[in-house]
C-alpha beads as a LAMMPS data file, in Angstrom:
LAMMPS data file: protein, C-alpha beads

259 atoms
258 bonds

1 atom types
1 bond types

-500.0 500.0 xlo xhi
-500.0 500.0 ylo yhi
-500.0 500.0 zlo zhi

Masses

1 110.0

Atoms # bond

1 1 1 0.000 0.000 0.000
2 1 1 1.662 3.317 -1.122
3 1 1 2.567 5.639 1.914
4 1 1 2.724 8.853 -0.375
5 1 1 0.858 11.608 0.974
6 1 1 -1.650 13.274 -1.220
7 1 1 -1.047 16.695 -0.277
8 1 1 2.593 16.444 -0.531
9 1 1 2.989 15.122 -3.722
10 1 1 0.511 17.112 -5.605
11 1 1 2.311 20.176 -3.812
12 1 1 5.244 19.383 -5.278
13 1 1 3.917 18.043 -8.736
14 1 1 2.326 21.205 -9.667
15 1 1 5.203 22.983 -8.917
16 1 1 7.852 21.029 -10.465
17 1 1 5.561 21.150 -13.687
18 1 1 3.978 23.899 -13.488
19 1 1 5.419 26.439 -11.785
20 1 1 2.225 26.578 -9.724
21 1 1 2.587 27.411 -5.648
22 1 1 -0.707 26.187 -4.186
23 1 1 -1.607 27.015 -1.626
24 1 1 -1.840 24.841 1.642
25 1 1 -5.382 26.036 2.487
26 1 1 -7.063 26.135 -0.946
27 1 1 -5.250 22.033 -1.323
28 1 1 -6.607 20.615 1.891
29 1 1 -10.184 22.034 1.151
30 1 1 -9.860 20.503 -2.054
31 1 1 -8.616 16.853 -0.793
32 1 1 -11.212 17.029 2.020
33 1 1 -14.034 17.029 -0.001
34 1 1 -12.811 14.277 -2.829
35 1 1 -13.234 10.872 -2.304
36 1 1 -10.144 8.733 -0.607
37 1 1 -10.837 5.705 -3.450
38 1 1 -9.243 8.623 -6.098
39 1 1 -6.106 7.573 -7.703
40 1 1 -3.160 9.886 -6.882
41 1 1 -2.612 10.048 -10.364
42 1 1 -6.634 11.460 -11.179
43 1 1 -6.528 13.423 -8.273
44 1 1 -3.613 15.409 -9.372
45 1 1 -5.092 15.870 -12.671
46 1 1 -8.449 17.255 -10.802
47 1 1 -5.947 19.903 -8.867
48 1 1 -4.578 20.772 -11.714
49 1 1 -7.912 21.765 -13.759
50 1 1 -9.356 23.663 -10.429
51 1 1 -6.900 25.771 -10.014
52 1 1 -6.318 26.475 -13.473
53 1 1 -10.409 27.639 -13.225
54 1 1 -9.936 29.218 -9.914
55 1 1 -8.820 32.633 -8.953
56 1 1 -5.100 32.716 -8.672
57 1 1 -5.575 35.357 -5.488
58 1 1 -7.175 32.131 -3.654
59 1 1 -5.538 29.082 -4.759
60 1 1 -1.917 30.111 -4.901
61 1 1 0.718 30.366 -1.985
62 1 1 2.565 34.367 -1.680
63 1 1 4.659 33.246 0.464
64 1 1 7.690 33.416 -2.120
65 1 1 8.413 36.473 -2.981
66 1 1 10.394 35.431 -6.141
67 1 1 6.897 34.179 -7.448
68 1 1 5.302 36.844 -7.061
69 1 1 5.678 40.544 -9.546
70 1 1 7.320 43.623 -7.400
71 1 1 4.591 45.225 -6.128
72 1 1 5.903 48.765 -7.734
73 1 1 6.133 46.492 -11.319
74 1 1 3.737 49.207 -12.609
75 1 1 6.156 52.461 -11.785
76 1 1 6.851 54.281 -14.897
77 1 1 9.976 55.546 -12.998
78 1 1 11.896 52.664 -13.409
79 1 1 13.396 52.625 -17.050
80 1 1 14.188 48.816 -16.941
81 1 1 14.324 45.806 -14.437
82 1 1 14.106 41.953 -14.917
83 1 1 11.736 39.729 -13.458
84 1 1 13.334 36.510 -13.448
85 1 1 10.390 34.544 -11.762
86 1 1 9.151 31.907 -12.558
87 1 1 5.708 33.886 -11.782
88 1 1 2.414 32.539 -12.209
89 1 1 -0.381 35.607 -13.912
90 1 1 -3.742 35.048 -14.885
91 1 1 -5.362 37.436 -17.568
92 1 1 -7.975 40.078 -16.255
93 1 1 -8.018 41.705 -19.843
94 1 1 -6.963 41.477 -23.103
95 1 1 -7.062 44.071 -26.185
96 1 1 -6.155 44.219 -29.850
97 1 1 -4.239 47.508 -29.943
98 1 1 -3.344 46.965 -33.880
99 1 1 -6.744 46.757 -34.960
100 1 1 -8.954 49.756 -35.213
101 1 1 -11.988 50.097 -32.392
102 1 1 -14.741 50.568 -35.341
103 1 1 -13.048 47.066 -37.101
104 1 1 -13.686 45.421 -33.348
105 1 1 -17.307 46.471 -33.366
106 1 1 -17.896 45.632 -36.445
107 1 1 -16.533 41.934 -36.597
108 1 1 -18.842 41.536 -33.229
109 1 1 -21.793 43.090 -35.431
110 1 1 -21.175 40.364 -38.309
111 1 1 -21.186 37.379 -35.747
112 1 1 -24.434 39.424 -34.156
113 1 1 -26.286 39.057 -38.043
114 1 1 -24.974 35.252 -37.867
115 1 1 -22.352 36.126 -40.591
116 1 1 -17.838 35.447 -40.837
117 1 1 -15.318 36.551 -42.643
118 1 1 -14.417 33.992 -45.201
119 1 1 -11.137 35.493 -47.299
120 1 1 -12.334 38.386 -49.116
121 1 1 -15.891 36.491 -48.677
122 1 1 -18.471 37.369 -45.998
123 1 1 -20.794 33.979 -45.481
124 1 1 -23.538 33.209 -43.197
125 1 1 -23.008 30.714 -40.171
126 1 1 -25.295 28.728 -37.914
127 1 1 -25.577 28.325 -34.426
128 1 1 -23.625 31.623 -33.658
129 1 1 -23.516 32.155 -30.171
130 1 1 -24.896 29.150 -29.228
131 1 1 -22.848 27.779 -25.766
132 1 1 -23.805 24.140 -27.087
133 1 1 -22.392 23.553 -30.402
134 1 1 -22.043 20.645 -32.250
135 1 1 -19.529 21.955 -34.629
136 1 1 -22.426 21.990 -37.303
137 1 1 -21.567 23.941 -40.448
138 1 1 -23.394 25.963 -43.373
139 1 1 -22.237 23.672 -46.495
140 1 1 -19.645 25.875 -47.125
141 1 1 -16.899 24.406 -43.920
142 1 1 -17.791 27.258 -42.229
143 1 1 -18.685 26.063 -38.379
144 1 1 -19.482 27.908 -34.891
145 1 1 -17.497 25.213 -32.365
146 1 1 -15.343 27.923 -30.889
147 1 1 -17.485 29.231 -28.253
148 1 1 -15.263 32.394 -28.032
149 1 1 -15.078 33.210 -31.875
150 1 1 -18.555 32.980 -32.526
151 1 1 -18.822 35.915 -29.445
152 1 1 -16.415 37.863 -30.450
153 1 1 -15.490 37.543 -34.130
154 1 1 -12.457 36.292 -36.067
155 1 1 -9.279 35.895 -33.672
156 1 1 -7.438 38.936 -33.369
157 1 1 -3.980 39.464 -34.806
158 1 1 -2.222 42.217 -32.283
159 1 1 -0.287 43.043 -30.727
160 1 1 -2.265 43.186 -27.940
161 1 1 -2.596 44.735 -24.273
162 1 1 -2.972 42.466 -21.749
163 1 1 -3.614 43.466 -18.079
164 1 1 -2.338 40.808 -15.916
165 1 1 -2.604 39.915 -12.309
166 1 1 -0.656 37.465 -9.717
167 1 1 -1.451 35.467 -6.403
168 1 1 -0.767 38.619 -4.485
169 1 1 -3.578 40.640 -6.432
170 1 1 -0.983 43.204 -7.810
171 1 1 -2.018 44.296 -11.090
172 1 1 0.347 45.426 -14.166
173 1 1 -0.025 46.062 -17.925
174 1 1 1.954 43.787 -20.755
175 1 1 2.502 44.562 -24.188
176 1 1 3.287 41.629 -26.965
177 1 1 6.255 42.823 -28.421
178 1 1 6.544 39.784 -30.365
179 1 1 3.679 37.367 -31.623
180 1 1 2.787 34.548 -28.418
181 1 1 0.906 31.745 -29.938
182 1 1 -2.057 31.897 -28.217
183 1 1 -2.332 35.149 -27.103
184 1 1 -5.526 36.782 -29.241
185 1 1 -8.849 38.045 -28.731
186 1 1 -10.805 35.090 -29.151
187 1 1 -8.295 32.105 -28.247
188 1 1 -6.967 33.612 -24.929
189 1 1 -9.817 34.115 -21.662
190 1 1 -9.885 36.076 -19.218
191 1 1 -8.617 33.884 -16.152
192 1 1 -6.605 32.476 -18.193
193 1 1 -3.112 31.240 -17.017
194 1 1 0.059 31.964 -17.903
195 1 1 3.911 31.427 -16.373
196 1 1 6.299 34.700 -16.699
197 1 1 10.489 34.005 -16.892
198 1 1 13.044 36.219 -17.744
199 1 1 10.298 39.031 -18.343
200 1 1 11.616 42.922 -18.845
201 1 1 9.236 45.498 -17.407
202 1 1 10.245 48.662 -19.242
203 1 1 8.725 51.676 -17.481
204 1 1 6.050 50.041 -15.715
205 1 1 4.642 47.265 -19.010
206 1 1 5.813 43.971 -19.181
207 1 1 7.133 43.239 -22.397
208 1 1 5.853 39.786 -23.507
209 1 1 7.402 37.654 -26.298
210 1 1 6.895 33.586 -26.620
211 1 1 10.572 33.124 -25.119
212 1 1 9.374 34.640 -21.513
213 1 1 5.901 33.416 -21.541
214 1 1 4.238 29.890 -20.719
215 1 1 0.777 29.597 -21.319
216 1 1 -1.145 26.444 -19.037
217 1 1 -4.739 27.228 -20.026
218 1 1 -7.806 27.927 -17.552
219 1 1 -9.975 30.513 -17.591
220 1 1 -12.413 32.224 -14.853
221 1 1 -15.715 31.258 -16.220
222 1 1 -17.748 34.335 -14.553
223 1 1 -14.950 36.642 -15.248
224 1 1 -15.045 35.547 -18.757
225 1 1 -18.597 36.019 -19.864
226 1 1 -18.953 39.145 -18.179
227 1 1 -16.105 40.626 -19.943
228 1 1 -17.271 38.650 -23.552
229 1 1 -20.770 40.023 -23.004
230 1 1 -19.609 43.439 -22.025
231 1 1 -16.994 44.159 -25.067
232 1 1 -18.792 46.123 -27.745
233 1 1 -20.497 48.424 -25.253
234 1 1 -17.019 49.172 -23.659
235 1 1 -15.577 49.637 -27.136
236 1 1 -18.306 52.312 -28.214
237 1 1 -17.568 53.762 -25.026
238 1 1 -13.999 54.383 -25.873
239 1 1 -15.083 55.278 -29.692
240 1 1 -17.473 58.175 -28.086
241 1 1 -14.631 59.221 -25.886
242 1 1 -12.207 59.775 -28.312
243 1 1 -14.490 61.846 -30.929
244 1 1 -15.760 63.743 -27.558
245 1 1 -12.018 64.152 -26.924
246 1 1 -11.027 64.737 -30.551
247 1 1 -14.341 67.785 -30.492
248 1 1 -12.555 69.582 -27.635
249 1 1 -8.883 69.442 -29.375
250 1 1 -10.908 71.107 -32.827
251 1 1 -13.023 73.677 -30.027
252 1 1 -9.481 74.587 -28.558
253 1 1 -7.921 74.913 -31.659
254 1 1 -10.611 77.309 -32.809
255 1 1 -10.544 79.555 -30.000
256 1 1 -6.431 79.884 -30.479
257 1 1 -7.612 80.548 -33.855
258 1 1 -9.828 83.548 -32.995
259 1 1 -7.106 84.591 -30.882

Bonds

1 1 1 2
2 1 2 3
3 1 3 4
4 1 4 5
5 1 5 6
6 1 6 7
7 1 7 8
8 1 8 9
9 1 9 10
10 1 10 11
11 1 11 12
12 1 12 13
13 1 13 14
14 1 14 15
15 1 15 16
16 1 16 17
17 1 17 18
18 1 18 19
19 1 19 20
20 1 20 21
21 1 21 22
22 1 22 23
23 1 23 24
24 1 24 25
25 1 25 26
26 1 26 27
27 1 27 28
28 1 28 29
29 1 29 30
30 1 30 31
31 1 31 32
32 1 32 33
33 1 33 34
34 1 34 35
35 1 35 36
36 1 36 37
37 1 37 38
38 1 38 39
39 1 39 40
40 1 40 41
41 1 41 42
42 1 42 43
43 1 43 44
44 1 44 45
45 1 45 46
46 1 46 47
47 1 47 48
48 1 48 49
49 1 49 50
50 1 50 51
51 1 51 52
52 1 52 53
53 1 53 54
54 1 54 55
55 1 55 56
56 1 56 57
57 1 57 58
58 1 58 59
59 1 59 60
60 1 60 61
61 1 61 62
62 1 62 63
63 1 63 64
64 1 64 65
65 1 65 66
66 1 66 67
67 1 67 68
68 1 68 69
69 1 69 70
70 1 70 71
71 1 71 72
72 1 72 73
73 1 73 74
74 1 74 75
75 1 75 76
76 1 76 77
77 1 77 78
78 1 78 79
79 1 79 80
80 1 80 81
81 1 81 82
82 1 82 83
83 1 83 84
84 1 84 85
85 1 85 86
86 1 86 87
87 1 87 88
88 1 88 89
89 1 89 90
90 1 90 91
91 1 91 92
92 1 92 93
93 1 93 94
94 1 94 95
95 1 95 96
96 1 96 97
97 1 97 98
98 1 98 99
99 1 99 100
100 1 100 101
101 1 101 102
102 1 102 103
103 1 103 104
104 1 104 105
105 1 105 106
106 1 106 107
107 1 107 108
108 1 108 109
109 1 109 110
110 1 110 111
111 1 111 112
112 1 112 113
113 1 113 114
114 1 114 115
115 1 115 116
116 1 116 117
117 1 117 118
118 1 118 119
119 1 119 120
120 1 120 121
121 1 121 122
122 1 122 123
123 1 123 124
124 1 124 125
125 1 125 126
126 1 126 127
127 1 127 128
128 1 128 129
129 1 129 130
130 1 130 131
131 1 131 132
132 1 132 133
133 1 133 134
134 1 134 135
135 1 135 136
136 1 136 137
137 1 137 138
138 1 138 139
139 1 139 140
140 1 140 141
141 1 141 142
142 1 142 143
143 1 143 144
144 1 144 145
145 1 145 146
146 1 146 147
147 1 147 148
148 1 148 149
149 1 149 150
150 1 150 151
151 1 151 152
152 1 152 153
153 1 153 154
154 1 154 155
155 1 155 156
156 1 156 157
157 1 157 158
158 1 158 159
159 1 159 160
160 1 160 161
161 1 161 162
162 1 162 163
163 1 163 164
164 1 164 165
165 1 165 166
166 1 166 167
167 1 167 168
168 1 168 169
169 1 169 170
170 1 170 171
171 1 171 172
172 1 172 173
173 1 173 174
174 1 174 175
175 1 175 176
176 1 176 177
177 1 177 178
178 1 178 179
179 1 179 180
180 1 180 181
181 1 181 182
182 1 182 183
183 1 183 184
184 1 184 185
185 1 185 186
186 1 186 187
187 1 187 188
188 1 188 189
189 1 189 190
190 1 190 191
191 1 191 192
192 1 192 193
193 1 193 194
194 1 194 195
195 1 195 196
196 1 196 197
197 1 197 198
198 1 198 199
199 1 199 200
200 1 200 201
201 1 201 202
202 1 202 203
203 1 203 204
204 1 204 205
205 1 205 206
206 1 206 207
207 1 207 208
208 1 208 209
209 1 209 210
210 1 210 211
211 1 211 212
212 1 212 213
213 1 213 214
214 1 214 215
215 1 215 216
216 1 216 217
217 1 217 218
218 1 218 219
219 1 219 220
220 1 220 221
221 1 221 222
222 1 222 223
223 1 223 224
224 1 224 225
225 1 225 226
226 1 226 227
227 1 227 228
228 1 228 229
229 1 229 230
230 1 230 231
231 1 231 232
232 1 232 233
233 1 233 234
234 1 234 235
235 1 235 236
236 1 236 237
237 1 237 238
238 1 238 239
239 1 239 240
240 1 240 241
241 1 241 242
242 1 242 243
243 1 243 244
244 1 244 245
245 1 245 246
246 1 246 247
247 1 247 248
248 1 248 249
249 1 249 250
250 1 250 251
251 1 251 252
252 1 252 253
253 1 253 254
254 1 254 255
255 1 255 256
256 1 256 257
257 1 257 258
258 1 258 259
């Protein structure tokens, strides 16, 4: 009969693979309430995919610093530091900062009308939006079984903004200086997880790149429809801001003008 303790070993598992500090707490209220018949082996699977899903402020261990971001990462005053980590993020927002905000709204609008973006093409789709697809298609091998494209549209193609967060709740902005395979609008939920090494944080943003960045996966479910459902009213928002913004510049202007 094997004498390995549960806790212990899926401790060290997930961080050995990982990178992943649980935390004590969030593991032995986990263990407690799964049944004692569970192979070791199905039970660290089962650890692995809740706290993947979970918020990384609950289920993680802060009691190493060195996984953990500075908490003055964000300070603009610093030119340049390196985070050498490893430290575990998950995603609290994500934005495609090479694609126009009226291109965003509009890609939503097509999936809204039940239409994609085939090449130069635009063809209709079925079951847009619908949570329980069957990967059903419209004759033409065009389907609706990513959950998160047919919300949001086509997959972005960046760079993108990401605001991150780690176990210790402190917050910091990351731009993709380089492509990460995974990292779009689309692909990448919020709550998702990701692993940061070797990062440079130049004057308060992380710079991200796919040699500093692991991603493992998980999202926060609630944290992720809220944001999906939420997306083209915040991006009209920021369209109305910037023409209310861009209507004081040409009032100021005018009054210099008259000057």
């Amino acid at each position: 009969m094997s004498t390995t303790n549960p806790h212990d070993y899926i401790t060290a598992h997930l961080l050995t693979t990982t990178s992943l500090p649980v935390s004590s707490t969030w593991l032995s209220s986990l263990l407690s309430s799964s049944s004692t018949s569970v192979p070791l082996t199905a039970l660290t699977q089962t650890a692995l995919f809740r706290v993947l899903a979970s918020d990384f402020t609950g289920s993680l261990s802060t009691s190493n610093r060195a996984s953990l971001l500075p908490p003055d990462v964000s300070d603009p005053a610093v030119k340049e530091r390196r985070i050498a980590g490893p430290v575990p993020v998950q995603v609290l927002d994500i934005d495609d900062i090479g694609t126009s905000l009226w291109s965003q709204v509009e890609a939503i609008e097509r999936v809204e009308r039940g239409e994609a973006v085939r090449g130069r093409q635009i063809v209709r789709t079925v079951n847009v939006g619908d949570d329980d697809n069957n990967n059903t298609g419209d004759g033409n091998g065009v389907n609706s079984s990513n959950t998160n494209n047919s919300r949001l549209g086509e997959a972005s193609r960046g760079p993108h903004r990401l605001v991150l967060q780690d176990a210790a709740g402190t917050r910091v902005v990351a731009i993709e200086l380089r492509p990460v395979e995974g990292v779009a609008i689309g692909k990448l939920p919020i709550g998702a997880k990701m692993v940061l090494r070797n990062t440079t944080v130049a004057r308060g943003m992380v710079l991200l790149g796919p040699e500093c960045v692991t991603l493992l996966g998980g999202k926060i479910e609630a944290m992720d429809r809220a944001w999906r459902e939420g997306r083209k009213a915040r991006l009209l928002a920021r369209i109305e801001q910037m023409e209310r913004e861009r209507a004081q510049r040409g009032g100021d202007e005018d009054v210099t003008m008259e000057e």
